[in-house]
Residue, then its C-alpha position, 0 to 999 in steps of 0.5 A: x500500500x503506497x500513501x506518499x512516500x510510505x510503501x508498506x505491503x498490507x499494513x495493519x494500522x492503528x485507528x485513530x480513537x478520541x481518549x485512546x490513541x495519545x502518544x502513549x498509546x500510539x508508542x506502545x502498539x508502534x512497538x507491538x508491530x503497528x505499521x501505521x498510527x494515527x492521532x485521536x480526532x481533532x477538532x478543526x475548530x478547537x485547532x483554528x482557536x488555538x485551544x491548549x488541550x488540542x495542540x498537544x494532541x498534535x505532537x508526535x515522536x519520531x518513534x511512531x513514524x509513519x504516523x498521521x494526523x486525523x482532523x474533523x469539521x464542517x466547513x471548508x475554511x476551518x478545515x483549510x485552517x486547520x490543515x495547515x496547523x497540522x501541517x507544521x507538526x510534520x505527520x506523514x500524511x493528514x487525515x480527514x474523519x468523515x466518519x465519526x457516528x456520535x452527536x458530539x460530531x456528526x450532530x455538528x455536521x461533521x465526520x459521518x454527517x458529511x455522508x448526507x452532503x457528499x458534494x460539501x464533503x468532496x469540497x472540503x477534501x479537495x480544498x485541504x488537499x490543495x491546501x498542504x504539502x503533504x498526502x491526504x487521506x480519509x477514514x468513512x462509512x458506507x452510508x448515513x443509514x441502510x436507506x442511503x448507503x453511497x460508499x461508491x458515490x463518496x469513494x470516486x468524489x473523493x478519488x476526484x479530490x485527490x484523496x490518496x486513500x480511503x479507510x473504510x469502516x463498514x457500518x452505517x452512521x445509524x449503525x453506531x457500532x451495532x451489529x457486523x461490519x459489511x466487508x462485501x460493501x468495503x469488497x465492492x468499493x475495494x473493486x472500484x477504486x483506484x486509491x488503497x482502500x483500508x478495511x476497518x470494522x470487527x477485527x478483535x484478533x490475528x484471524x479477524x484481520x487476517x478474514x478481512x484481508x481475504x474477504x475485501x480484497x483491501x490493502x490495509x487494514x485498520x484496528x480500533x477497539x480490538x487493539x484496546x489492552x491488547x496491542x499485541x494485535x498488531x504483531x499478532x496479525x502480522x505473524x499470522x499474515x506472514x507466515x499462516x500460522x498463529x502466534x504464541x498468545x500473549x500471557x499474563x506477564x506479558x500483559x501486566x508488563x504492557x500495563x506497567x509500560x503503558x502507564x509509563x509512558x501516560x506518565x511521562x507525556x502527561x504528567x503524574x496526575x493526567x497520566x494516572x487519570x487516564x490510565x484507570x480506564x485501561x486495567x481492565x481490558x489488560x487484566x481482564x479475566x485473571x483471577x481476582x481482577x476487580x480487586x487489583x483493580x480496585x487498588x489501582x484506580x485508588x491509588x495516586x502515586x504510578x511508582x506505587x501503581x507499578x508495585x501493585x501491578x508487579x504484586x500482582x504478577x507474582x500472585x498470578x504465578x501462583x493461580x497458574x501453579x493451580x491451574x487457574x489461569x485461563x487461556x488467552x483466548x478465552x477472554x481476548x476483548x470485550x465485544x460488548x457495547x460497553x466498549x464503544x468509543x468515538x472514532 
């Protein structure tokens, strides 16, 4: 799959997602085998304005390259304005959301609203193209709703804007994140296309991301919640993608370690305070189905200190040696992920 200068042969691709994918999160898949990365969503608006919390999401470390920056809005002049803030940040490629399904976007006319007016959203493409040096590429859906699905349409409008490549999640705005993907949609558009088309949508595992290369025909494809405590995924996917066999599961000790890293890192970008916040929303899906979880747990949202977080997490590594002694540790497996709708974050 060729963007620019990048060249990379079926990628497995972090997806951007609002409050997940900072740079500690987007460092820690990049090690894991991420082949490209991309920054949470970031408002036009909030960048034309200047706002501290949204600058910040711009900074990028040569570690994740190639790494890209994703932006939404619902007009061209905040997203030309925007375009070009981003740009000095020096991502490898810019991409555009047109597809984020909740109110907080679609309900102010960007991201997958931008479905209903496909000549607004081929304006605002092709005016950020031509407004930066750098590739750009767009991230959709296949329709507003099952009455209106016009991936086809929006694909060649957006071909004609000088997208460079388009990531394709395949449920509808009205779908949220219900129900399954549509790979024979994102397989038909992959068919038409003549720019890479990046297949988004379901993939919790290795064997998901391998079906879904197989199923559309797409250069990429792209992970969002599946890689959520488990960015191993990456490397996983890969492997299987390589060489056709599974790779060795990741075990609790790997997990507790990628914790353990990933609060690091939280900490280091953020400070001990933000860092800490922000890590409680990840323990359960890393731990999620060892023994005794929720206790740990417990422990760890209580706790303010991340030196002090570590030593709890290494505790309770050497606990876990003991439940596998006794045969209660279960296999990875068994409780990869969390499908539920639960789970459901914006992007």
């Amino acid at each position: 799959m060729k963007i620019g200068s990048i060249d990379i042969d079926r990628p497995v691709i972090l997806a951007p997602m609002e409050d997940v994918t900072d740079r500690a999160f987007r460092q820690l898949c990049k090690r894991c085998g991420a082949d490209i990365v991309y920054t949470e969503f970031i408002s036009a608006e909030a960048l034309r304005r200047g706002v501290e919390k949204t600058m910040r999401k711009l900074a990028v470390d040569e570690i994740e390259r190639p790494v890209a920056v994703q932006i939404f809005g619902s007009t061209v002049e905040s997203m030309i304005e925007a375009a070009a803030v981003a740009e000095t940040y020096s991502p490898d490629f810019l991409d555009i959301n047109f597809g984020c399904p909740t109110k907080k976007v679609a309900g102010k006319g960007a991201g997958a609203a931008l479905l209903r007016e496909p000549e607004k959203m081929q304006a605002i493409a092709e005016a950020v193209v031509k407004s930066v040096g750098i590739p750009v590429t767009a991230k959709t859906r296949i329709g507003w709703d099952h009455d209106s699905i016009n991936i086809i349409e929006v694909l060649h409008r957006l071909e004609d804007a000088g997208i460079r490549a388009l990531a394709i999640h395949g449920r509808t705005r009205s779908d949220m994140y219900k129900g399954k993907a549509d790979r024979e949609r994102i397989a038909e558009a992959k068919r038409q296309a003549s720019i890479p088309v990046i297949a988004n949508g379901d993939i919790w595992s290795a064997e998901d991301a391998v079906a879904m290369f197989d199923q559309t025909g797409a250069d990429g494809v792209m992970i969002g919640r599946g890689s959520i405590g488990n960015p191993f995924i990456f490397s996983q996917a890969k492997h299987l993608i390589r060489t056709g066999t599974p790779a060795p599961p990741p075990g609790f000790r790997e997990r507790i370690h990628a914790a353990i890293e990933h609060l690091k890192l939280s900490v280091q970008y953020k400070g001990e305070k933000y860092g800490n916040l922000e890590m409680r929303r990840h323990y359960a899906t890393y731990l999620k189905g060892l023994p005794k979880v929720s206790l740990v747990r417990n422990k760890l949202v209580r706790e303010d200190g991340w030196e002090q977080i570590v030593e709890i997490l290494l505790a309770y590594e050497v606990e876990c040696e003991g439940y596998a002694k006794e045969g209660r540790i279960k296999e990875y497996a068994e409780y990869l992920n969390d499908h539920s709708g639960k789970l459901v974050l914006n992007y």
